[in-house]
C-alpha positions as CSV (number, residue, x, y, z in Angstrom):
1,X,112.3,74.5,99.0
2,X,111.8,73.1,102.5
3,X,108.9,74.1,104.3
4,X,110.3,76.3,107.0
5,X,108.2,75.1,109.8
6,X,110.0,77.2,112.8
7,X,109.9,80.7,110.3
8,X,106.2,80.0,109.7
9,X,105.5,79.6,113.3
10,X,107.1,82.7,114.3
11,X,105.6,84.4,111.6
12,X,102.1,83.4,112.5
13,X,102.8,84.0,116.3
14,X,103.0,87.4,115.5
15,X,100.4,87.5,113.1
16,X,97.4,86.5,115.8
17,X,99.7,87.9,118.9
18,X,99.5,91.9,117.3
19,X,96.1,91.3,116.0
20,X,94.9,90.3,119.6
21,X,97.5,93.1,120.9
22,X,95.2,95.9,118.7
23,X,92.1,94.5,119.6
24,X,92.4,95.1,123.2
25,X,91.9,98.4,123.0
26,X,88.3,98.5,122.1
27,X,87.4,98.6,125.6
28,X,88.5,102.3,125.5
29,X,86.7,103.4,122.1
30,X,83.7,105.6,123.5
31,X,83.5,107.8,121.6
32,X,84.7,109.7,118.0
33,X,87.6,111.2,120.2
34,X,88.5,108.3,121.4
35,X,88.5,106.3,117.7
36,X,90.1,109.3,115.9
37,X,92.3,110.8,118.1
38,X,93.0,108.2,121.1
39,X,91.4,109.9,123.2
40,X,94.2,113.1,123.6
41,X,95.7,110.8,126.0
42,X,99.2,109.1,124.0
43,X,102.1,110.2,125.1
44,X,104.8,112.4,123.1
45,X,107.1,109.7,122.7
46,X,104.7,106.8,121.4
47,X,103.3,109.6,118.8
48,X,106.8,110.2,117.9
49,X,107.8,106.2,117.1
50,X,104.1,106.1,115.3
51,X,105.4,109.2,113.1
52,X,108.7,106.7,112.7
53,X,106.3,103.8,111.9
54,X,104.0,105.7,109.3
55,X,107.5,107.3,107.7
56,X,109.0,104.0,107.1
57,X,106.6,101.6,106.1
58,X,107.3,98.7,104.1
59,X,108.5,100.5,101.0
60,X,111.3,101.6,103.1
61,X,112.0,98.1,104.4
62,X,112.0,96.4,101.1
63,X,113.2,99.3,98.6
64,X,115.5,101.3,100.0
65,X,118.0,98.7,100.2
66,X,117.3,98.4,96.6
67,X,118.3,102.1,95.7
68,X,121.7,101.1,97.5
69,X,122.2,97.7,95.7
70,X,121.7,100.0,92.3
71,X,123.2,103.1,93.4
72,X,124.3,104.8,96.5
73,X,123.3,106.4,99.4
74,X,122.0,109.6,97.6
75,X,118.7,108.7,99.0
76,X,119.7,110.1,102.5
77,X,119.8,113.8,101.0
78,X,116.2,113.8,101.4
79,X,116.4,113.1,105.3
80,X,118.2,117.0,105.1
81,X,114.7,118.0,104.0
82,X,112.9,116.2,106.2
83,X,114.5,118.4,109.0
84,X,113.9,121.5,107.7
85,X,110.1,120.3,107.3
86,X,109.6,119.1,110.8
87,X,110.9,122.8,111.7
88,X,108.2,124.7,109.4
89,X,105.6,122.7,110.7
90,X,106.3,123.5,114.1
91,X,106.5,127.1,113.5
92,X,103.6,127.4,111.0
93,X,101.0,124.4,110.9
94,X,100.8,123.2,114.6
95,X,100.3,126.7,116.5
96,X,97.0,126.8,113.5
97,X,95.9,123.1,114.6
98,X,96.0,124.1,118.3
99,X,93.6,126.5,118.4
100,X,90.6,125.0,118.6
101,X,89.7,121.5,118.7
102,X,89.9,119.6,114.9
103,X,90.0,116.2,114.8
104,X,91.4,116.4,111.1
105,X,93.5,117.9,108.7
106,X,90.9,119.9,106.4
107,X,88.9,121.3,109.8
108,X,91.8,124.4,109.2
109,X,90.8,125.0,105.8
110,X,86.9,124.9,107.0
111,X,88.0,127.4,109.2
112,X,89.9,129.5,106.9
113,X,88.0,129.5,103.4
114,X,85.1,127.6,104.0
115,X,83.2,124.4,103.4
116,X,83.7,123.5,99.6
117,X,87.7,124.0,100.0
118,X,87.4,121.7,103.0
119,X,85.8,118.9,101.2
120,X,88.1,119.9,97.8
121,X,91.4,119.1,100.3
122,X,89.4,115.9,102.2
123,X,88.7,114.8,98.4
124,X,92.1,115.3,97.4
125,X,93.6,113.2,100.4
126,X,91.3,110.5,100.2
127,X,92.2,109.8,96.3
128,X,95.9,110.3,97.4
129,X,96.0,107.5,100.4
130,X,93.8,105.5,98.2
131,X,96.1,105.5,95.7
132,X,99.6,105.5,97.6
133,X,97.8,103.3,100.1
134,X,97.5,100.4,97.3
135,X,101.1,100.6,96.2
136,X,102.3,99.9,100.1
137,X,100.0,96.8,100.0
138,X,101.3,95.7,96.9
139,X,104.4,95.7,98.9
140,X,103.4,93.6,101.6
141,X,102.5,91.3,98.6
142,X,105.7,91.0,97.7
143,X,107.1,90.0,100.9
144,X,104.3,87.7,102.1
145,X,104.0,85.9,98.6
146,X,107.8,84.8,99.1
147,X,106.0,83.0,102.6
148,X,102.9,81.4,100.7
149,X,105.0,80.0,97.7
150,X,107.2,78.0,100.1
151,X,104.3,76.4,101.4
152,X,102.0,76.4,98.0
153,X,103.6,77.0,95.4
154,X,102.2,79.4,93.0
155,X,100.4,81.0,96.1
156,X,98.8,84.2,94.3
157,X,99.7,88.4,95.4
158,X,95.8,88.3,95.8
159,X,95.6,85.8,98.9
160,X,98.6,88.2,100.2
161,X,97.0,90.7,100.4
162,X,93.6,89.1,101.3
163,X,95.4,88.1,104.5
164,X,97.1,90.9,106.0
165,X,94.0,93.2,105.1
166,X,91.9,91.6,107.3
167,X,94.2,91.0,109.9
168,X,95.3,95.1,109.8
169,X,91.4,95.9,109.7
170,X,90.1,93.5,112.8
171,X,92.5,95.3,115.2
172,X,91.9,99.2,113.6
173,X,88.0,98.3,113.8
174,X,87.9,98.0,117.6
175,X,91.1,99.9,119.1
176,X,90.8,103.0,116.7
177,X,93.5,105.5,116.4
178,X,94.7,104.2,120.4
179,X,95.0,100.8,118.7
180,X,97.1,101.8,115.4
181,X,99.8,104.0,117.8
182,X,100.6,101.4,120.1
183,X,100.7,98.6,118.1
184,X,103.0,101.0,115.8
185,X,105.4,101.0,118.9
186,X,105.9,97.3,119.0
187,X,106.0,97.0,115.8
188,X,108.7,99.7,115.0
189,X,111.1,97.8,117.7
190,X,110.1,94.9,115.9
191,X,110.8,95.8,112.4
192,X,113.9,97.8,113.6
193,X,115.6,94.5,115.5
194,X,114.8,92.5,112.2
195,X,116.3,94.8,110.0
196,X,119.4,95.1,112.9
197,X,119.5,90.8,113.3
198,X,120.0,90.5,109.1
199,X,122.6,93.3,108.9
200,X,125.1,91.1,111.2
201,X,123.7,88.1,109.8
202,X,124.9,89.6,106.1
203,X,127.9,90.9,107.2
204,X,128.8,87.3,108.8
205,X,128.1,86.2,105.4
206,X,130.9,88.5,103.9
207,X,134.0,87.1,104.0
208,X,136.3,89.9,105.4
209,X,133.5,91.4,106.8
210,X,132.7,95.1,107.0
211,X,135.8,96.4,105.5
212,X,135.5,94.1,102.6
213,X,132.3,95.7,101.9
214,X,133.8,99.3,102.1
215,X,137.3,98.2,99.8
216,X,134.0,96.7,97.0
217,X,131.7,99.7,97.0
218,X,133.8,102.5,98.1
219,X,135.8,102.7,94.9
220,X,132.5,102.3,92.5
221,X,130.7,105.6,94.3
222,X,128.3,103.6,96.2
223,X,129.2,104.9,99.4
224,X,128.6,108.8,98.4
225,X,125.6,110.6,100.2
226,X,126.0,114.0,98.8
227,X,125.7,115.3,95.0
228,X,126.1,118.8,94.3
229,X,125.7,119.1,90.4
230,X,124.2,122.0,89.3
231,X,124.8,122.0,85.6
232,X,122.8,120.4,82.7
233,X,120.0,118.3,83.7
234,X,119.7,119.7,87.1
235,X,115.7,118.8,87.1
236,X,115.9,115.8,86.0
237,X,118.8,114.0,88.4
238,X,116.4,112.5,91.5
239,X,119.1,112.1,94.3
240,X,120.9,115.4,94.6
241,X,121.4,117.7,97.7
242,X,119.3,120.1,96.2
243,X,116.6,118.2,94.9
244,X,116.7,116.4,98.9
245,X,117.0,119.9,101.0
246,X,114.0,121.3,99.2
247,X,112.2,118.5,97.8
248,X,112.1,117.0,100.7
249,X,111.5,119.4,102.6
250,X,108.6,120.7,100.6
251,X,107.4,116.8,100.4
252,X,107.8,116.4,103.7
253,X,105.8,119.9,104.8
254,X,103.1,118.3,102.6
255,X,103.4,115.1,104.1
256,X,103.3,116.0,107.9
257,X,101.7,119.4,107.6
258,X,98.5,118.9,105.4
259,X,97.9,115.2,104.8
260,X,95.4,113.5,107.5
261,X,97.5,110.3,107.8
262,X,100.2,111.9,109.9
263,X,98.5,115.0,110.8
264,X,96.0,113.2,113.1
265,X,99.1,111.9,115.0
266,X,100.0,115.0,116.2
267,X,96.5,116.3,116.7
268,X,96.2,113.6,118.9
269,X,98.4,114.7,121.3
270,X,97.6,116.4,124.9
271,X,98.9,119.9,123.5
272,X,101.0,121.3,121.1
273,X,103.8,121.5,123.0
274,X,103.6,117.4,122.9
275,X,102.9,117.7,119.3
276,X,106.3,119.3,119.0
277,X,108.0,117.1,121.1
278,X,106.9,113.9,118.8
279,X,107.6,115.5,116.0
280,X,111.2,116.4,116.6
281,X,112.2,113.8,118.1
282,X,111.0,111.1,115.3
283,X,113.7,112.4,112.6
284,X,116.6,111.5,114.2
285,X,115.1,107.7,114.9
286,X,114.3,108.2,110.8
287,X,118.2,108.9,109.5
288,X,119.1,106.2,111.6
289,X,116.6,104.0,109.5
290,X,117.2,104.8,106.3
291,X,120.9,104.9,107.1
292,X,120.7,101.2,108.3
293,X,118.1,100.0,105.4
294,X,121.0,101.4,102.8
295,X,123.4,99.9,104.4
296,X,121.8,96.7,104.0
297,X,121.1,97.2,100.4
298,X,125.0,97.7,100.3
299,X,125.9,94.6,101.8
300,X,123.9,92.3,99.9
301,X,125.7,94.0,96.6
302,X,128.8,92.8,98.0
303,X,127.4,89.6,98.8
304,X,125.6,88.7,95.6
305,X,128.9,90.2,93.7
306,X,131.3,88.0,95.4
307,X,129.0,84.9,95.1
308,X,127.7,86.2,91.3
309,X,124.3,85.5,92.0
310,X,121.6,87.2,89.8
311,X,119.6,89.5,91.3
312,X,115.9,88.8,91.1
313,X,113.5,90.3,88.1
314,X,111.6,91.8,90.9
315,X,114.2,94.2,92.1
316,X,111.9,94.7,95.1
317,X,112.1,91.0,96.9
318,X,116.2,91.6,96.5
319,X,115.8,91.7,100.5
320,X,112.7,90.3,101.6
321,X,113.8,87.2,99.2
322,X,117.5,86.5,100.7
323,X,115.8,86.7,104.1
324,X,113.6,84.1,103.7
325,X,116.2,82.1,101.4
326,X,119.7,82.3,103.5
327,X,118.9,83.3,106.9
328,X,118.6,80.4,109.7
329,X,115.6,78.6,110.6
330,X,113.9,81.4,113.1
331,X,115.5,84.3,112.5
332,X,113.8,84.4,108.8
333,X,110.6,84.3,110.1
334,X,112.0,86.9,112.4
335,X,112.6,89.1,109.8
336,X,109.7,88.2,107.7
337,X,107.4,89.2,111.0
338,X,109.1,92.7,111.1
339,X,108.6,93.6,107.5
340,X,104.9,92.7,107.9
341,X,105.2,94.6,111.2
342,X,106.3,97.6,109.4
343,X,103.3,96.7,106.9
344,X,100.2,96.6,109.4
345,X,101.3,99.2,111.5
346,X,101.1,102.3,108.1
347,X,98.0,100.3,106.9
348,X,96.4,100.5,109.9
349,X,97.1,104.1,110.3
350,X,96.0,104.3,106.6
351,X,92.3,103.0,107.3
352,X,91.8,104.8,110.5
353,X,92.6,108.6,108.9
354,X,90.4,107.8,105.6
355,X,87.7,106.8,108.0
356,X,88.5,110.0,110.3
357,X,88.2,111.7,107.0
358,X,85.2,110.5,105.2
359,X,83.2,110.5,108.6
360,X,84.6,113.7,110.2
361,X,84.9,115.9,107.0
362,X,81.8,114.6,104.6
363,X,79.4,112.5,106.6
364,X,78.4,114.9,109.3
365,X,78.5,117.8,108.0
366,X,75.9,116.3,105.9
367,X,74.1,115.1,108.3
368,X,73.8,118.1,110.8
369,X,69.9,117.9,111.7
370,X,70.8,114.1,112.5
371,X,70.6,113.2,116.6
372,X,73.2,110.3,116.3
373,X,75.4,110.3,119.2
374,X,78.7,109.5,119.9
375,X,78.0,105.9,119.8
376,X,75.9,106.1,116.8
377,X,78.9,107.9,114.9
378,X,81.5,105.2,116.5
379,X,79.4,102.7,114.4
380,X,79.3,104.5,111.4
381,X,83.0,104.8,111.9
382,X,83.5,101.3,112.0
383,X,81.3,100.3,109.0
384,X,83.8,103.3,106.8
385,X,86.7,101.4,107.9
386,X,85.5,98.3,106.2
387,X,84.6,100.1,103.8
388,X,88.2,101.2,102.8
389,X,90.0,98.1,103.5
390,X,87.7,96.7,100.8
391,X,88.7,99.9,98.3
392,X,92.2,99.3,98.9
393,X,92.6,95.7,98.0
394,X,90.8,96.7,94.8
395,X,93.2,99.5,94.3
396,X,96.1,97.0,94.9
397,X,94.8,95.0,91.8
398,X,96.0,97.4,90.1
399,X,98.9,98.7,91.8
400,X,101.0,95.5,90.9
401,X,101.9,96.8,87.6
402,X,103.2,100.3,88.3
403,X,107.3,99.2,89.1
404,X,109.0,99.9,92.0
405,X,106.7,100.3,95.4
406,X,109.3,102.8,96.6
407,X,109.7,105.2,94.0
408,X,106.0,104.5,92.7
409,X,104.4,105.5,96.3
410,X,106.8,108.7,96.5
411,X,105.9,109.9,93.4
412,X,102.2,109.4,93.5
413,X,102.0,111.6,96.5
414,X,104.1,114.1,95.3
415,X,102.0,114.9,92.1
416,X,99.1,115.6,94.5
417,X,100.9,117.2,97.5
418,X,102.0,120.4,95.6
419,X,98.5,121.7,95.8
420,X,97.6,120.4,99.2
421,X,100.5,122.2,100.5
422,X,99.8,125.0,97.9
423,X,96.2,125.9,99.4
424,X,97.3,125.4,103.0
425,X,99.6,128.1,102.7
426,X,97.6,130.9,100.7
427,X,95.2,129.9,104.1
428,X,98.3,130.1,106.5
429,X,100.4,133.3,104.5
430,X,98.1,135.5,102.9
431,X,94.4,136.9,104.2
432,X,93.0,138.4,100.1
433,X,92.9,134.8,98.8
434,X,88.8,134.0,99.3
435,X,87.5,130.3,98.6
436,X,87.0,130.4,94.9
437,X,90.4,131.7,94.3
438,X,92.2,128.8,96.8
439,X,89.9,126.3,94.7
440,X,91.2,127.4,91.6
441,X,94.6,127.3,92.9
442,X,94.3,123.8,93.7
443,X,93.1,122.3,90.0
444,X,95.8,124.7,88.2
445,X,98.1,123.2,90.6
446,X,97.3,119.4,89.8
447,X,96.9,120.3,86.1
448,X,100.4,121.7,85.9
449,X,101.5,118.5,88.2
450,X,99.3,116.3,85.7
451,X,101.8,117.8,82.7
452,X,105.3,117.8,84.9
453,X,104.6,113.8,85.5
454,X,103.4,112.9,82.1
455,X,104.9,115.1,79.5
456,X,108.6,116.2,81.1
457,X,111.7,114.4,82.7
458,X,111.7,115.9,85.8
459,X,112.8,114.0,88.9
460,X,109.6,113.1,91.2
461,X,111.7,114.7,94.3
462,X,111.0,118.3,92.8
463,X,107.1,117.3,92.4
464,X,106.2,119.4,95.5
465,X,108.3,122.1,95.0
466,X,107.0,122.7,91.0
467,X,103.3,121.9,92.5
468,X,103.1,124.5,95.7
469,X,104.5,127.1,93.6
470,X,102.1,127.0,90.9
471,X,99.0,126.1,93.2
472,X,100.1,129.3,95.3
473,X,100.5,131.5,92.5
474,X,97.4,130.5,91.0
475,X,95.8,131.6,93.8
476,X,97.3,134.9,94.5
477,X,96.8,135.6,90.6
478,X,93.1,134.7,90.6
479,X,92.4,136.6,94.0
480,X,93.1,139.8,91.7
481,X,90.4,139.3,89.5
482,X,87.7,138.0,92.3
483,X,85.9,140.3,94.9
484,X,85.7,137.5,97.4
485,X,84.9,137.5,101.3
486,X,86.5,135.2,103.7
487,X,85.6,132.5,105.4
488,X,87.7,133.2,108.7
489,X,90.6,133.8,110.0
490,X,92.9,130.7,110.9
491,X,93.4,131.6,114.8
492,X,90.3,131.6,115.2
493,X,88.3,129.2,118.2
């Protein structure tokens, strides 16, 4: 192949142009506030596109049109659930976050149980993003190694993700959590243009256009969003209306509600009614997403079907691979930039809220006699963020091998979230469940998750559902049989 001189160019414009974008914003980093929650000062609307940003990601870029190009657009039944999540979390989990000031996630279950269940949640989410974290790398190693080949053949996933590492980490190491929500605003109106530019650039591709598309998949199903079976099997079928209006929903409660990643977005807001606001408003921004990134996936079925071209053995460069191999001379590396834009902007998010974590949640409560001020703890802050970007790329090793980046990232978190979300709601719904018992809770819960993944055939999109129930049981059952006395009380200061 050509080297693509104008698509490299563009691509590395943005490269240095986002990381000197994100690094601008060091100036403003005074103090842990400042690095971990911006400072209280982002507006509703930029938290909201950030929310879009970390929902999205990569996976989403280069796997959902996948699930279209195999299946249909059953996939969209979970953005049903993701409503009805964003509307518990306002009612339950952000009036809870807003009393007080917390600068993360686990702070509430200081609050309510006490400090082991605190650093038991902290643990849990740490392992989780570490783990989820390295399969979304893994897919910006997909997309990037497409880049390097052309120029190198043989260019290893390794330098991949060598490179946009370090770029991600310089700009989240001086701007902070300020640096991670802006630059997630460009880079969502990037990514979103890209994935915009290739739909019309496909469809010109088609001859007959968009209603040859429709008269190819139509009549083969692929066009069908709902699925309302109910009969044999029911667990095990992944994309149903069901399995998307409470499995997502409980995966998304999880997801926004408990995990420190997208929680410290909307902490970072000026109040709660902000909070709210961003919230909201970032689901309908996300079904119009996910509705454009299947129909893309569509498309190229048509496309590859008229032409009979064979798919590649790596289902998840179906898109990321046409882009860089059909489009014109610019608008590739368009497109290339805007999946990498999607890429840095959830890593960068990523690194900041495992520092946030580690620092906020086990480093000084560890060190309360210590007299380090907020400038001593900025440091520190900065020295954990290296610290992960390092842990990740060793996780990514390992990530290559675990199939699709889509399906593998949704179903790593949803083993764990079922008893994240478990033990935030025996703190949030009941007042007899004491620290031990919500501890307990939370291992019986990822046990039984452990055994659901492993040993049955259930669909990942009913991980959550399976895993709150049983981590909430466990807890009310073993509060029975222990005399226990609580921490606190969630509304309190």
């Amino acid at each position: 192949m050509p080297t693509r001189a104008i698509d490299l160019a563009v691509i590395a414009a943005y490269l240095v142009a986002i990381t000197w974008f994100g690094a601008r914003f060091r100036r403003s980093q005074r103090s842990l506030q400042d690095y971990f929650l911006g400072g209280k000062t982002v507006p509703w609307w930029a938290i909201a596109l950030s929310i879009v940003s970390a929902e999205t990601s990569t996976l989403t870029v280069i796997g959902t049109p996948v699930l279209s190009f195999q299946g249909n657009f059953g996939f969209l039944q979970l953005v049903l659930g993701y409503l009805a999540a964003r509307i518990v979390i306002v009612a339950l989990f952000l009036p809870a976050y807003f009393r007080g000031e917390m600068y993360t996630a686990y702070e509430l279950m200081r609050r309510r149980f006490g400090e082991r269940i605190r650093r038991l949640t902290a643990g849990t989410f740490l392992v989780l993003r570490a783990l989820a974290e390295g399969v979304r790398v893994v897919a910006i190693s997909l997309v990037i190694s497409i880049v390097l080949s052309s120029i190198t053949p043989g260019a290893g996933e390794k330098t991949s993700i060598a490179v946009i590492l370090a770029l991600t980490l310089i700009y989240t190491y001086e701007g902070g959590l300020t640096a991670v929500i802006w630059t997630d605003v460009v880079q969502m109106f990037l990514y979103v243009a890209g994935a915009a530019i290739s739909f019309f650039v496909i469809l010109r591709e088609i001859p007959g256009g968009w209603p040859h598309v429709v008269a190819m998949a139509a009549p083969l199903g692929k066009l069908q969003v709902f699925d309302f079976h109910l009969g044999a099997g029911f667990f095990s079928r992944t994309y149903t209306f069901w399995a998307g209006l409470i499995g997502g929903c409980f995966l998304t409660t999880a997801s926004h509600g408990t995990e420190q990643l997208l929680v410290q977005r909307l902490l970072a807001a000026r109040d709660e009614r902000a909070s709210r606001a961003a919230l909201m408003a970032s689901w309908l921004v996300i079904l119009l997403q996910f509705t454009l990134f299947l129909v893309i996936g569509t498309c190229l079925f048509t496309l590859y079907a008229d032409h009979g071209w064979t798919p590649p053995a790596v289902a998840d460069k179906l898109y990321p691979l046409f882009v860089w191999e059909h489009l014109p001379a610019g608008i590739a590396g368009l497109v290339i930039a805007a999946i990498l834009a999607a890429a840095m902007s959830n890593l960068s998010a990523a690194l900041n809220a495992l520092a946030s974590t580690s620092v906020i949640d086990f480093w000084k409560p560890l060190a309360r006699g210590s007299k380090l001020n907020d400038a001593g703890w900025l440091r520190r802050s900065r020295g954990i963020t290296v610290v992960w970007a390092a842990i990740l790329f060793g996780v990514a090793m390992f990530a290559r091998e675990w199939g699709s980046v889509l399906e593998a990232g949704l179903s790593i978190a949803s083993v764990i979230y079922g008893s994240l979300l478990g033990v935030f709601l025996l703190g949030l719904l009941t007042r007899r469940v004491g620290e031990t018992a919500a501890m307990i809770a939370m291992c019986a819960g990822l046990a039984l998750m452990l055994y659901v993944k492993f040993e049955t055939a259930i669909a990942w999109t009913w991980y959550v559902v399976i895993g709150t129930a049983g981590t909430f049981a466990a807890g009310m059952a073993a509060s029975f049989f222990l005399k226990e006395k609580r921490a606190g009380k969630t509304k309190s200061a």
